[in-house]
Structures are given as C-alpha cells and as structure tokens.
C-alpha positions in Angstrom: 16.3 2.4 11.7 16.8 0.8 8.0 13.9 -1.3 7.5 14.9 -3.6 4.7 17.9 -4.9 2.6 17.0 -4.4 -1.1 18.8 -6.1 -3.5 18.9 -7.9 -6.8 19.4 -5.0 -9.1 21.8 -4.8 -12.2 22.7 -3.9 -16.1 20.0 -5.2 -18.4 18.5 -4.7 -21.9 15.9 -3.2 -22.9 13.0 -5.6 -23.1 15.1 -7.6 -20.8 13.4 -9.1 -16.9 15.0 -8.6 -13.5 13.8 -9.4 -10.4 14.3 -7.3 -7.2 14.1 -8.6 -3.1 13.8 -6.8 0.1 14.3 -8.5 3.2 12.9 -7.4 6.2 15.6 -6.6 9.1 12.7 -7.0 11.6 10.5 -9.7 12.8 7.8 -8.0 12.2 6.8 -7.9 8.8 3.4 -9.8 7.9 1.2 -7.8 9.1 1.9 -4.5 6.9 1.6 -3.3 3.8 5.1 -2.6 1.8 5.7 -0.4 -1.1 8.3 -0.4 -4.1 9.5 3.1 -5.0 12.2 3.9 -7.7 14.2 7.2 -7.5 16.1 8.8 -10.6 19.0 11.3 -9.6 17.3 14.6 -8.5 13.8 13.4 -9.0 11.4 12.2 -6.0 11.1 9.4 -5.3 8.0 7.5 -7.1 6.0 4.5 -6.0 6.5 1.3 -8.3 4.2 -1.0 -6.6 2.2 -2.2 -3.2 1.5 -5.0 -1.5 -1.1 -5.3 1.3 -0.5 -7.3 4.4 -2.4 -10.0 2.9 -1.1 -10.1 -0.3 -3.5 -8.0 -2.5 -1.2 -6.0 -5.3 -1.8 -2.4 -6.5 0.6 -1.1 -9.3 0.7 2.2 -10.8 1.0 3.0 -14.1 4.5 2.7 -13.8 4.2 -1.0 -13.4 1.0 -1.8 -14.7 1.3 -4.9 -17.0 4.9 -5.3 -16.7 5.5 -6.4 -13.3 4.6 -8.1 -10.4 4.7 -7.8 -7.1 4.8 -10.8 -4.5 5.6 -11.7 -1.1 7.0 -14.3 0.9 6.0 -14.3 4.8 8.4 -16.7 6.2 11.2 -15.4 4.5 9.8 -11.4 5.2 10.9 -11.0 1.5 9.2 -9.3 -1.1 9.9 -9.1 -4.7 9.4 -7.1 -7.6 9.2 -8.9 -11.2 10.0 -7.0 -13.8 9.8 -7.6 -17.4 9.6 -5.8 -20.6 12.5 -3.2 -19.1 12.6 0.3 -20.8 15.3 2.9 -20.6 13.2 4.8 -18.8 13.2 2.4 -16.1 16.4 3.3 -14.5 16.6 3.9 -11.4 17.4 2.7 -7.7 14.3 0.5 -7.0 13.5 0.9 -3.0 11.4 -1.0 -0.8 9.5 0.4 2.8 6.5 -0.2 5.1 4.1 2.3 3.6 3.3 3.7 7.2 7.2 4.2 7.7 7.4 6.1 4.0 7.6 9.4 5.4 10.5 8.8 8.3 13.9 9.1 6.2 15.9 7.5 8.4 14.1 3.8 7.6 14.7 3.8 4.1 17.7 1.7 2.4 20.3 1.9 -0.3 18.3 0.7 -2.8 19.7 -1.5 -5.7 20.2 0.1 -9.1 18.3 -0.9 -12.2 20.4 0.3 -15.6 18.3 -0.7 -18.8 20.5 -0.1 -21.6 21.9 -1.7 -24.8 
C-alpha cells in the first residue's frame, strides 16, 4: 500500500529553491523515520535525505548544505527544502518509511524536479 502523497515538484532555474511535501496516507507516522530519495530515468533510486522519528536530519552528499529536511507531526507531512538547484538535480524526488524502502509496492509517484534555464 502507497505510503505517502509527494508533491510540490516543478520547472525551476538553476540556482533557483523548491520545496517538496509528502503526506502520510496513514495514521501512523510519528513514530518512524522517513527518507527522501530522487530517481533519474534508468538510474536507482538514491537517497536525498532522512529524518528520524524525532526529528534528527542526515543528508547525503547529495543534499549536504543545500537542503533541508523537516517534519510536521500533526499534519504527518515532511518536507524537503531545496535551494541552490543544479541541473543535475533532476529528477522525481520520492518519499518512504525507511523500514518500508525495500517493499515496491509502498512507494508513490513521486513529483518531478526539472532545473533548467
């Protein structure tokens, strides 16, 4: 079962911000840790960002310095801040529950992220 609804996604520039929400379809949500992954076309699928069940960030190198993760209990949203947008960026951003990352059939659509001029 889909976990989340990601969305905020769209056509930016480069150096450009955007910022991306998943909402939870369940009630539970605070209690576990979510992920951001991003996906180009016939890549895997690469984590963005984390965000622990009490609100402690990790971000990759991918994300280090440029974005930032957050979470919002009562609305079981989480967001992903993005600034300083490269080309390279692109992709469709998704969000999961890290211990459901390996069970395909819980992930979303994603939302597309174009960086271009």
């Amino acid at each position: 079962q889909v976990q989340f609804v990601e969305s905020g996604g769209g056509l930016v520039q480069p150096g450009g911000s955007l910022t991306l929400s998943c909402t939870a379809s369940r009630s539970a949500f605070s209690i576990y840790t979510v992920d951001w992954y991003r996906q180009i076309p016939n890549n895997q699928r690469e984590l963005v960002a984390t965000i622990s069940s009490i609100g402690q960030p990790y971000y990759t190198d991918i994300s280090k310095g440029r974005f930032t993760i957050s979470k919002d209990n009562a609305k079981k949203t989480v967001y992903l801040q993005m600034s300083s947008l490269r080309p390279e960026d692109t992709a469709v951003y998704y969000c999961n529950f890290q211990y459901l990352a390996t069970n395909p059939d819980t992930w979303g659509q994603g939302t597309q992220v174009t960086v271009s001029s």
